[in-house]
Backbone as CSV, one residue per row, in Angstrom:
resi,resn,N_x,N_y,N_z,CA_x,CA_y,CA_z,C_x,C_y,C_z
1,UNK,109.589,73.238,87.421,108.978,72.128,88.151,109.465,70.830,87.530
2,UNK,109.955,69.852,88.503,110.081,68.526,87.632,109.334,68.053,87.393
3,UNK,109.773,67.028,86.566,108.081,65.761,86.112,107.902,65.053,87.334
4,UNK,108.777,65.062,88.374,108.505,63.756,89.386,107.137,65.192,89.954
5,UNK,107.343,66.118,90.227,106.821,66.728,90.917,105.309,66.883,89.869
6,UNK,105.384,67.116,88.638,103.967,67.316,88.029,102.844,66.057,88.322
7,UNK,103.896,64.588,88.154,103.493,63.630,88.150,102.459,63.466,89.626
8,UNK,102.953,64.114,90.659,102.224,64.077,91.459,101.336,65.126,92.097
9,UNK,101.647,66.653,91.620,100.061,67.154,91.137,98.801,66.400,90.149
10,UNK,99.378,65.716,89.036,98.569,65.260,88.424,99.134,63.355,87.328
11,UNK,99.278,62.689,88.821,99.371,61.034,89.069,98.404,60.789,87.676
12,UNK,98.079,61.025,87.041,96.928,60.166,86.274,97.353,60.196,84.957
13,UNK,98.236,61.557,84.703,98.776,61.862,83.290,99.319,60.983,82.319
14,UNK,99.895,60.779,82.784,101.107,59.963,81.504,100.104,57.895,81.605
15,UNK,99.472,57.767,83.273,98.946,56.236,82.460,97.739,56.740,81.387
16,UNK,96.705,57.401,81.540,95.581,57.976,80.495,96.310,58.366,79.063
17,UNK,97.448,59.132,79.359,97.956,59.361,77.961,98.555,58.213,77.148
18,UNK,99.082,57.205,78.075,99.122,55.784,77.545,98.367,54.982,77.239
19,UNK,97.129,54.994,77.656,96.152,53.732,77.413,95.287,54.499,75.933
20,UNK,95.413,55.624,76.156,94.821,56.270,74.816,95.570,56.108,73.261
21,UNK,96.967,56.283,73.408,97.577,56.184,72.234,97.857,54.957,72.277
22,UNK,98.448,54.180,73.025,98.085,52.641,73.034,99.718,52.343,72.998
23,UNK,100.701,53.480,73.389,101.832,53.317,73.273,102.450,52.911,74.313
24,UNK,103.463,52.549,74.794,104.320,52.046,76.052,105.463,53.456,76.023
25,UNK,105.038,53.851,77.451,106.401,55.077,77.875,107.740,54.638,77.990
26,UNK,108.326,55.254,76.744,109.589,55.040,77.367,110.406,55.771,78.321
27,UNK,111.827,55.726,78.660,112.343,56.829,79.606,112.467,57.774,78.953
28,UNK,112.461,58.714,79.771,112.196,59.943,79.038,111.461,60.860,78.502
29,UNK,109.879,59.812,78.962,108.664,60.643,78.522,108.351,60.849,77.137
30,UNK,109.205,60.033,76.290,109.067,59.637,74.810,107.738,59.515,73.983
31,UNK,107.383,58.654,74.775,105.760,57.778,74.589,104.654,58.841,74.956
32,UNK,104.920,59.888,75.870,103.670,60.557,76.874,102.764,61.476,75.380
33,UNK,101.854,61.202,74.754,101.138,61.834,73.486,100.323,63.090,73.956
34,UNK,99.597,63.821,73.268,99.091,64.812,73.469,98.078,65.279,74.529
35,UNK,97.422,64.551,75.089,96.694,64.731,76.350,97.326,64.476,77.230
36,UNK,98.511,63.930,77.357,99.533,63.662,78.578,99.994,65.260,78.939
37,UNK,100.551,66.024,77.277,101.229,67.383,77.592,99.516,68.349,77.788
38,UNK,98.553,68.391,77.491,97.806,68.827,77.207,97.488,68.997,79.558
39,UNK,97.113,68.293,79.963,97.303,68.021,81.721,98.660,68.246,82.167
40,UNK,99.526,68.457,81.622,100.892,68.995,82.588,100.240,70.426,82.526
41,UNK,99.993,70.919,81.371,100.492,72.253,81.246,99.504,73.006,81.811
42,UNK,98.353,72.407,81.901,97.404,73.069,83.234,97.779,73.004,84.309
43,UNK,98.654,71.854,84.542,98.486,71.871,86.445,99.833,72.928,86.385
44,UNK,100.762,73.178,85.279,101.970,73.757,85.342,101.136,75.300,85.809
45,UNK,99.988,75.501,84.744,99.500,76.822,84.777,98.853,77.098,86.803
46,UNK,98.536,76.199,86.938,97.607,76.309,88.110,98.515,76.456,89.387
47,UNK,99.357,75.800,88.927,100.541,76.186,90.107,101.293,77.414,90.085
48,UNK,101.566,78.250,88.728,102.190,78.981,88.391,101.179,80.178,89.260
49,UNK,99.807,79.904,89.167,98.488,81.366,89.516,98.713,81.555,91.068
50,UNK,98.856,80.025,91.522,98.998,79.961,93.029,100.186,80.335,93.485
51,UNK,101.184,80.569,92.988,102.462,81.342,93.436,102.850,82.994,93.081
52,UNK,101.683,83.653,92.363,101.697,84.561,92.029,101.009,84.838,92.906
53,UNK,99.325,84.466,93.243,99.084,84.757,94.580,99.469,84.749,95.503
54,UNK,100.344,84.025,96.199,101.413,84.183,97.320,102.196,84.914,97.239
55,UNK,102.345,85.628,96.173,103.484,86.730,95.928,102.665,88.162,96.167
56,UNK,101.545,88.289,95.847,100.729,89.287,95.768,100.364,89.667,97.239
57,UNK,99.958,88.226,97.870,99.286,88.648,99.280,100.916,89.202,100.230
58,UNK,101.973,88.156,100.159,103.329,89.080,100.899,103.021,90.010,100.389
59,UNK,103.466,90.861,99.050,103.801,92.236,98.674,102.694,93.591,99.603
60,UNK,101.429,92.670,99.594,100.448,93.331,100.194,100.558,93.426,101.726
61,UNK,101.259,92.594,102.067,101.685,92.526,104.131,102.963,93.248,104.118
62,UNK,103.787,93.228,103.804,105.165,94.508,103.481,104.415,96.016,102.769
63,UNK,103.017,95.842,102.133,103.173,97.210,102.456,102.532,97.716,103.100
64,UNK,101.426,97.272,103.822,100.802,97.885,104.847,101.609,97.501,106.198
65,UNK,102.829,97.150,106.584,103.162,97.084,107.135,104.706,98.156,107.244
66,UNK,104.789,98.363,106.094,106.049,99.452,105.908,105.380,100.639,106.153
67,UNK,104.408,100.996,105.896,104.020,101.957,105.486,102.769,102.509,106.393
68,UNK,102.966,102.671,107.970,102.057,102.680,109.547,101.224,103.914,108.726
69,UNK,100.320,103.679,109.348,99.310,105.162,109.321,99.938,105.757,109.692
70,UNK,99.275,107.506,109.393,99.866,108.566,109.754,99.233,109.016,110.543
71,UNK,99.610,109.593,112.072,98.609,110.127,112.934,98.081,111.761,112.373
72,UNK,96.866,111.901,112.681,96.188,113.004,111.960,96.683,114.398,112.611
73,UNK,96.637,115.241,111.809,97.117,116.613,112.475,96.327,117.266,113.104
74,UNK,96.668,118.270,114.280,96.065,118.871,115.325,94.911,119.599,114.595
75,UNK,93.817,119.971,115.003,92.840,121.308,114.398,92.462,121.888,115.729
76,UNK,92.279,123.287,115.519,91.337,123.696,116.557,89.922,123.544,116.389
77,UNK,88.651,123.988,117.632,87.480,124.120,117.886,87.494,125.057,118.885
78,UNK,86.381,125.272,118.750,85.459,126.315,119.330,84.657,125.529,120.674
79,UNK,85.445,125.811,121.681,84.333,124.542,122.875,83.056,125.625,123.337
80,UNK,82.364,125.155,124.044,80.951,125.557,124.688,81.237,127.023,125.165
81,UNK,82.671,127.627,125.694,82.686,128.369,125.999,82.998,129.474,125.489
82,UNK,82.715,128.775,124.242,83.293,129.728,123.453,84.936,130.305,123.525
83,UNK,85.991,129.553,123.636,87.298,129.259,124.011,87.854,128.260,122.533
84,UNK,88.964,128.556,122.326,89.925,127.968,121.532,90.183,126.466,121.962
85,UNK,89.715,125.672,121.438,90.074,123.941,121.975,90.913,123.259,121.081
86,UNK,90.729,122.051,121.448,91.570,120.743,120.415,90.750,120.268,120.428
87,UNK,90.794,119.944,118.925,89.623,118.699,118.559,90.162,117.381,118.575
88,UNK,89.936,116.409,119.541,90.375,114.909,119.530,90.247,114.032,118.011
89,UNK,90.995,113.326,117.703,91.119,112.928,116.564,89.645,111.895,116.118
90,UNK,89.042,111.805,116.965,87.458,111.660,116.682,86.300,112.855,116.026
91,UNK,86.812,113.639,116.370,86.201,114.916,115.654,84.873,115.187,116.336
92,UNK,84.852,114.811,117.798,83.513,114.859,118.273,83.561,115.457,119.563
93,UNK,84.855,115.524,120.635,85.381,115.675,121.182,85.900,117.050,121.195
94,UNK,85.786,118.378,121.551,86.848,119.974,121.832,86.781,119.866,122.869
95,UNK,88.168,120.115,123.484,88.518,120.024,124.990,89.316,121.625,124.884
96,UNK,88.890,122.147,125.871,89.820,123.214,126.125,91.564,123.264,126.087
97,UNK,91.993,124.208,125.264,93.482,124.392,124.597,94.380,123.913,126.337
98,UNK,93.949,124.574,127.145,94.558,124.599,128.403,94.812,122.974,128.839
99,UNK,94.113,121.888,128.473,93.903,120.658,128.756,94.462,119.742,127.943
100,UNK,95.504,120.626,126.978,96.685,119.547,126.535,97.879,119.630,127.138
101,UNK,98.258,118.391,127.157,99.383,118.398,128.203,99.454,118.669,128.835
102,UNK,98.605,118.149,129.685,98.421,119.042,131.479,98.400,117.274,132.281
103,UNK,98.831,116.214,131.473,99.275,115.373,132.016,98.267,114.399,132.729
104,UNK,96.755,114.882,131.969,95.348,113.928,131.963,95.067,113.605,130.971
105,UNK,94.480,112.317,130.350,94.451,112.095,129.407,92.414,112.719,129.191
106,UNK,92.110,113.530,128.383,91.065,114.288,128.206,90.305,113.507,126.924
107,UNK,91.055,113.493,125.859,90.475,112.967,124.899,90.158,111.317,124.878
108,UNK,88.937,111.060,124.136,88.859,109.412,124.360,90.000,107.634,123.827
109,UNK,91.255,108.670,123.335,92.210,107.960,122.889,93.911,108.483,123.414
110,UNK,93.704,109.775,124.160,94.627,110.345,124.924,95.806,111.108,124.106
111,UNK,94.938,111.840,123.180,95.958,111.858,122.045,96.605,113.592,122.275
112,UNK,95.821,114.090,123.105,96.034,115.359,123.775,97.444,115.435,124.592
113,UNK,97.873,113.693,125.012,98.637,114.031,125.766,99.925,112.887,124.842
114,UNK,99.960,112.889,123.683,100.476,112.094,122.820,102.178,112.917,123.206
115,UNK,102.946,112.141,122.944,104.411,112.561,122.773,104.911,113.736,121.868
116,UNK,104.413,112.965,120.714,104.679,114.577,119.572,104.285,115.665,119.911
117,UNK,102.883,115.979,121.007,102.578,117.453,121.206,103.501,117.582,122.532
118,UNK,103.682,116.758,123.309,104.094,117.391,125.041,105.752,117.044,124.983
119,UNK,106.326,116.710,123.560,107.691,116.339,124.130,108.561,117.468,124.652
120,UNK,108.384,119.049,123.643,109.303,120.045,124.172,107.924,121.328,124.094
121,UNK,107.197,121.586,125.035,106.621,122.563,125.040,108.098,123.769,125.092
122,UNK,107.010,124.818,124.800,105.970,124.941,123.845,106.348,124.673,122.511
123,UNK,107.171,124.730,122.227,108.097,124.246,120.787,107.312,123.180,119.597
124,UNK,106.662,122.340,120.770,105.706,121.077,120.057,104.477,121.460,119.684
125,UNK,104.239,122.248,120.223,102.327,122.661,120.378,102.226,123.142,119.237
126,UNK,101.339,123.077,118.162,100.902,124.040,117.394,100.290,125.224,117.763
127,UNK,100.431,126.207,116.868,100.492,127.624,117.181,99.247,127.906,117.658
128,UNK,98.105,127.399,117.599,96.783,127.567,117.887,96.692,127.509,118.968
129,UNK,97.534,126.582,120.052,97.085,126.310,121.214,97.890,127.397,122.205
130,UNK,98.572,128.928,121.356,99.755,129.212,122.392,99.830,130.576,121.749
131,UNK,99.955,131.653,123.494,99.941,133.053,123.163,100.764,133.329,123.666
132,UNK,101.380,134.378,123.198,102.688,134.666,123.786,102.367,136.499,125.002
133,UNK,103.255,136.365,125.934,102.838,137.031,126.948,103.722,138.686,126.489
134,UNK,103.839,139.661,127.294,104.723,140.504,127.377,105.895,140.473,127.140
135,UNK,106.651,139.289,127.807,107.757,138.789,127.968,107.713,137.789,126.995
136,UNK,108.515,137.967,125.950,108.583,136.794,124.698,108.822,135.461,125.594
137,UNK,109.547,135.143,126.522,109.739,134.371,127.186,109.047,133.393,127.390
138,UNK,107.518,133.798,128.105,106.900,133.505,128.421,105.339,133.293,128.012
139,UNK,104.489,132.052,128.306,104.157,131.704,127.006,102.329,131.253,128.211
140,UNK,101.117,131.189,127.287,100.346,130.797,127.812,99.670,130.365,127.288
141,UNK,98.621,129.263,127.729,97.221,128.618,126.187,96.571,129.690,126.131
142,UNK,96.095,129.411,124.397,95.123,130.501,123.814,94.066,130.639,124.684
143,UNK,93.111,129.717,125.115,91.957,129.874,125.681,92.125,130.889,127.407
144,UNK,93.315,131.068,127.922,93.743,131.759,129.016,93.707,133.372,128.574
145,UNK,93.448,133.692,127.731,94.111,134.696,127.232,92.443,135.679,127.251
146,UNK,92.645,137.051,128.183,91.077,137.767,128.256,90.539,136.716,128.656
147,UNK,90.919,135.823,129.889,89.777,135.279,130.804,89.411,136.081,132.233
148,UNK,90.134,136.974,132.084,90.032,137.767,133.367,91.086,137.717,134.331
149,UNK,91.943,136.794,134.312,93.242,136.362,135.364,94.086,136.523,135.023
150,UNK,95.268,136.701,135.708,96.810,137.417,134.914,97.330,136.089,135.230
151,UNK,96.966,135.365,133.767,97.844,134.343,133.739,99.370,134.590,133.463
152,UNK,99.741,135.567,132.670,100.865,136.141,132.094,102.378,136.345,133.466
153,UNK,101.414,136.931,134.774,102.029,137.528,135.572,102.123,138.775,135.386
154,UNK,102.161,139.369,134.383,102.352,140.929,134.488,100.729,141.339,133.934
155,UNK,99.947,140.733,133.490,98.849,141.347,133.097,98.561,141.117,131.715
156,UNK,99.520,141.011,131.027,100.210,141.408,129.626,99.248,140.411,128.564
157,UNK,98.342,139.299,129.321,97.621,138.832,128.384,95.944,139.128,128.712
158,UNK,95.570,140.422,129.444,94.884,140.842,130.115,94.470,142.565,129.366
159,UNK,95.717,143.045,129.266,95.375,144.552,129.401,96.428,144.869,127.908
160,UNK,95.739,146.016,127.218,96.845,146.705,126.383,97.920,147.271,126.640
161,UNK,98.730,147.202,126.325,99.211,147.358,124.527,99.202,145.906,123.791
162,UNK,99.999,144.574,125.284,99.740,143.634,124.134,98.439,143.090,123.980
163,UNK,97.939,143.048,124.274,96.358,142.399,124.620,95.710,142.758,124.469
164,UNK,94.132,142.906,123.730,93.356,143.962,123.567,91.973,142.866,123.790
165,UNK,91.593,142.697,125.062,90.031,142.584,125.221,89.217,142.868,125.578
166,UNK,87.910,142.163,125.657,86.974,143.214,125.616,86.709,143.324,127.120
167,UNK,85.313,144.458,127.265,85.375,144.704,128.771,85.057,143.594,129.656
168,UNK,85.057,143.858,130.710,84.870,142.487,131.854,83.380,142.329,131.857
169,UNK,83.098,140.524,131.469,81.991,140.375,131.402,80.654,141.049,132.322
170,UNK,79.524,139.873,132.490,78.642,140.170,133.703,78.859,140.051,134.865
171,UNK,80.011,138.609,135.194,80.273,138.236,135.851,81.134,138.501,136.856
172,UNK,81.709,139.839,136.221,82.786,140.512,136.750,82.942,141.869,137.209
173,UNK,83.741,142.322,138.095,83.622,143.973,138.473,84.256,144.563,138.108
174,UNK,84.560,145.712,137.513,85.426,146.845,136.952,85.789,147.043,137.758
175,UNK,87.450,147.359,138.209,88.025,148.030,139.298,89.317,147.884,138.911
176,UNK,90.167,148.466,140.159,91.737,147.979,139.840,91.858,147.200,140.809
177,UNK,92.538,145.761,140.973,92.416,144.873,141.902,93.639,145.039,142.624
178,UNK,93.243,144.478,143.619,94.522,144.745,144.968,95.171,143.568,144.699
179,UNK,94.492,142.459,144.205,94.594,140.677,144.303,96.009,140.723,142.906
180,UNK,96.260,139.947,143.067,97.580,140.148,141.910,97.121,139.338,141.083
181,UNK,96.343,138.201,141.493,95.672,137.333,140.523,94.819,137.632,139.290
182,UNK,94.328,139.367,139.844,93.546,140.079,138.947,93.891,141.204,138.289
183,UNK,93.640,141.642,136.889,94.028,142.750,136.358,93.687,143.788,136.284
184,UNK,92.010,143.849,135.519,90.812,145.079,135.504,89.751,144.652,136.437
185,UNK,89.530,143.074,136.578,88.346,143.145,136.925,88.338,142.225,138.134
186,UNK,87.180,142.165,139.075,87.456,141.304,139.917,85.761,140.181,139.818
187,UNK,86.164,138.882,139.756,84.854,138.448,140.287,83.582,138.935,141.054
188,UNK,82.406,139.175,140.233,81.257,139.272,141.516,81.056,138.886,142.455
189,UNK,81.473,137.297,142.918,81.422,136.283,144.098,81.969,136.794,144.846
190,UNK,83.113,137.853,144.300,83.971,138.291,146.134,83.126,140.317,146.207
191,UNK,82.399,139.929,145.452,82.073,141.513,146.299,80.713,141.124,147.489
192,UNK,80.883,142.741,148.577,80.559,142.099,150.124,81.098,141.040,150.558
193,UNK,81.799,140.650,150.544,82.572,139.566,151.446,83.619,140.062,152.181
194,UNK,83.465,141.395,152.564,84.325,141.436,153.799,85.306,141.636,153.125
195,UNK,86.379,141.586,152.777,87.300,141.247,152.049,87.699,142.493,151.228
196,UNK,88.586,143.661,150.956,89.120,144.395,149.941,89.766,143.501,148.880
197,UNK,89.189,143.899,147.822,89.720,143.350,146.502,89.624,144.492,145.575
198,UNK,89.635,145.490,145.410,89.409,146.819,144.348,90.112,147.829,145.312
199,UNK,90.902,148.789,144.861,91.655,149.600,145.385,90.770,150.776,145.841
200,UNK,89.744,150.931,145.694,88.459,152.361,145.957,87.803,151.111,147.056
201,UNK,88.268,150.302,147.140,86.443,149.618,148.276,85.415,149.325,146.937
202,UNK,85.388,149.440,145.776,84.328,149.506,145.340,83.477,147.975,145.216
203,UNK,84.311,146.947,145.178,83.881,145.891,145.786,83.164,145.288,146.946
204,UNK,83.278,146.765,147.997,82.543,146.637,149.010,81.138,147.361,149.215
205,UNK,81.447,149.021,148.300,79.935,149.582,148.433,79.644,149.402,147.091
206,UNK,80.138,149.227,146.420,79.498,149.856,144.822,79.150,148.394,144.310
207,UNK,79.410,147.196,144.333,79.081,146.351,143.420,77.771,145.470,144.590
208,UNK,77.059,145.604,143.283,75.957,144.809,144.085,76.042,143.351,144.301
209,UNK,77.075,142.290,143.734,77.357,140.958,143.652,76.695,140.721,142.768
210,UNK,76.952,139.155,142.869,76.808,138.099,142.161,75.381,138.246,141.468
């Protein structure tokens, strides 16, 4: 720092340090006596604190700025239906596995349908959200899997060898279905309705419905 510059943080220095020793300044700051240096070297100090703080607060904006949050990693849940979900990064939120990337935003920040999970299905998805069918090929959400429907196409996430679930709920009829949509069992809602859906009729005499 120069003296022109101290002189005018602290204008008062060098006349007080003159009228005290009773000396006349010469050039050069010759004359300036001990309370003259005694007030530089504070305001030297005070300026020195205030540029360290300005150094501190940048260092502190470069690094929260280098350094973005990290978006949180996927978990599963258990939704109402007792089904395999995603838990939204609120942690309050399980949406059914089937309802990522299906190109709605479900969760309250849309993070279900975030880039990192939907850029290359299934490849992106974590393993939680994804069963694999008969056909390695071919791929379906966990929560699809023993819902009763041949999501698979061949059955294969429905019936053994690969699949092993349990029997068809209440809701459902034991039979062999004519419907291709179905594997073992057929909905109660379509028995009596006119309609063959079980290869025996049994949808027509044997199940009492819904």
């Amino acid at each position: 720092m120069s003296v022109g510059a101290m002189n005018k943080i602290c204008p008062q220095a060098d006349a007080e340090s003159n009228m005290t020793t009773g000396r006349k300044t010469r050039p050069g700051g010759e004359g300036c006596g001990p309370l003259c240096y005694s007030r530089r070297g504070a305001c030297l100090s005070v300026f020195l604190l205030l540029l360290l703080a300005m150094l501190a607060a940048l260092l502190l904006i470069v690094t929260i700025l280098g350094h973005p949050q990290r978006t949180p990693e996927p978990h599963s849940c258990v939704t109402l239906a007792n089904r395999t979900g995603f838990l939204c990064h609120d942690r309050r939120y399980c949406i059914p596995a089937h309802a990522v990337c299906d190109g709605i935003r479900t969760c309250p920040h849309g993070e279900d349908e975030a880039e990192n999970l939907c850029r290359d299905l299934p490849k992106s998805l974590p393993s939680f959200l994804l069963t694999t069918c008969g056909n390695p090929d071919s791929w379906i959400y966990s929560d699809q899997k023993c819902d009763g429907t041949n999501n698979c196409g061949d059955c294969s996430d429905e019936l053994s060898p690969v699949t092993a679930c349990p029997p068809c709920g209440p809701g459902w009829w034991y039979c062999t279905p004519t419907v291709f949509r179905y594997c073992s069992c057929v909905p109660r809602v379509l028995c009596r309705d006119g309609v063959q859906h079980c290869s025996d009729w049994s949808d027509e005499y044997s199940c009492p419905g819904p």
